[in-house]
C-alpha positions in Angstrom: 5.4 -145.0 -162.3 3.9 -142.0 -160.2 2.2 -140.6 -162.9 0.3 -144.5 -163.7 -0.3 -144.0 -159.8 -1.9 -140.3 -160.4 -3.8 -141.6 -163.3 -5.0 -144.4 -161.7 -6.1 -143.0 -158.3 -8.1 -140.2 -160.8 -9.9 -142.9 -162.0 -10.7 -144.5 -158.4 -12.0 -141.0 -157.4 -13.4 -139.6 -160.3 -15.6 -143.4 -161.4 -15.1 -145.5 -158.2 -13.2 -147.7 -160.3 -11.8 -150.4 -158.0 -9.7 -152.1 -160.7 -7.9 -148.9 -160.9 -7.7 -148.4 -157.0 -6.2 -152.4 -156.8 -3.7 -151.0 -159.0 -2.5 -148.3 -157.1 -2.4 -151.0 -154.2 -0.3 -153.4 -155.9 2.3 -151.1 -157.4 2.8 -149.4 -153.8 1.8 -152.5 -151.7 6.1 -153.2 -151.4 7.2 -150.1 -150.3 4.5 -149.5 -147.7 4.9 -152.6 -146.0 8.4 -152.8 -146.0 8.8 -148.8 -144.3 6.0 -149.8 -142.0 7.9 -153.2 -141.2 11.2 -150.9 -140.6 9.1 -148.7 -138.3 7.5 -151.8 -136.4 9.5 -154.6 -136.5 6.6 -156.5 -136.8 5.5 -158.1 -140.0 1.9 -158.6 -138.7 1.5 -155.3 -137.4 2.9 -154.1 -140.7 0.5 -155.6 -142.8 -1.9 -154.8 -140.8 -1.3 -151.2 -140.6 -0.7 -151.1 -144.6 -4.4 -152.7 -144.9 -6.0 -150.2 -142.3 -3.8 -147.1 -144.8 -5.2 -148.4 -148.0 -8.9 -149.2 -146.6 -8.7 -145.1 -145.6 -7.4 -144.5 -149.1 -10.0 -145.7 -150.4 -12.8 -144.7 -148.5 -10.9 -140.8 -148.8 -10.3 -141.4 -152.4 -12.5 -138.3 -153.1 -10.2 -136.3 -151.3 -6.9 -137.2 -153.4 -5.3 -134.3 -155.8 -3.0 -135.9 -158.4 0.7 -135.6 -157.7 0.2 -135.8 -153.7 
C-alpha cells in the first residue's frame, strides 16, 4: 500500500491531481483518526485535527519526497 500512497501523493504534487490526493486521504483516513482519537480522547477533536493534517497536506503537497 505505501508505495500506491507514494505514487499517488507524486501525482497530487507533480499535476495537482485531487483524485489522486482523495486517495491518499481515504486509504490513511483510519489510521489517522484512530491514533489522533488515542491521543485525544475525543472523537471530535480527532477528526477535526485529521481534517486540519490533510488540508496542510495538501496545501504542502509540493513539499512531499516519496517514501516520507
Amino acid at each position: 500500500m505505501s508505495d500506491d500512497l507514494d505514487a499517488w501523493m507524486t501525482r497530487a504534487r507533480d499535476t495537482g491531481d485531487q483524485e489522486a490526493f482523495a486517495l491518499v486521504v481515504e486509504a490513511s483516513h483510519h489510521l489517522l483518526r484512530a491514533t489522533l482519537l488515542r491521543e485525544t480522547g475525543d472523537p471530535d477533536l480527532a477528526d477535526e485535527l485529521a481534517q486540519d493534517a490533510f488540508a496542510r497536506a495538501w496545501a504542502k503537497r509540493a513539499q512531499y519526497r516519496p517514501g516520507t
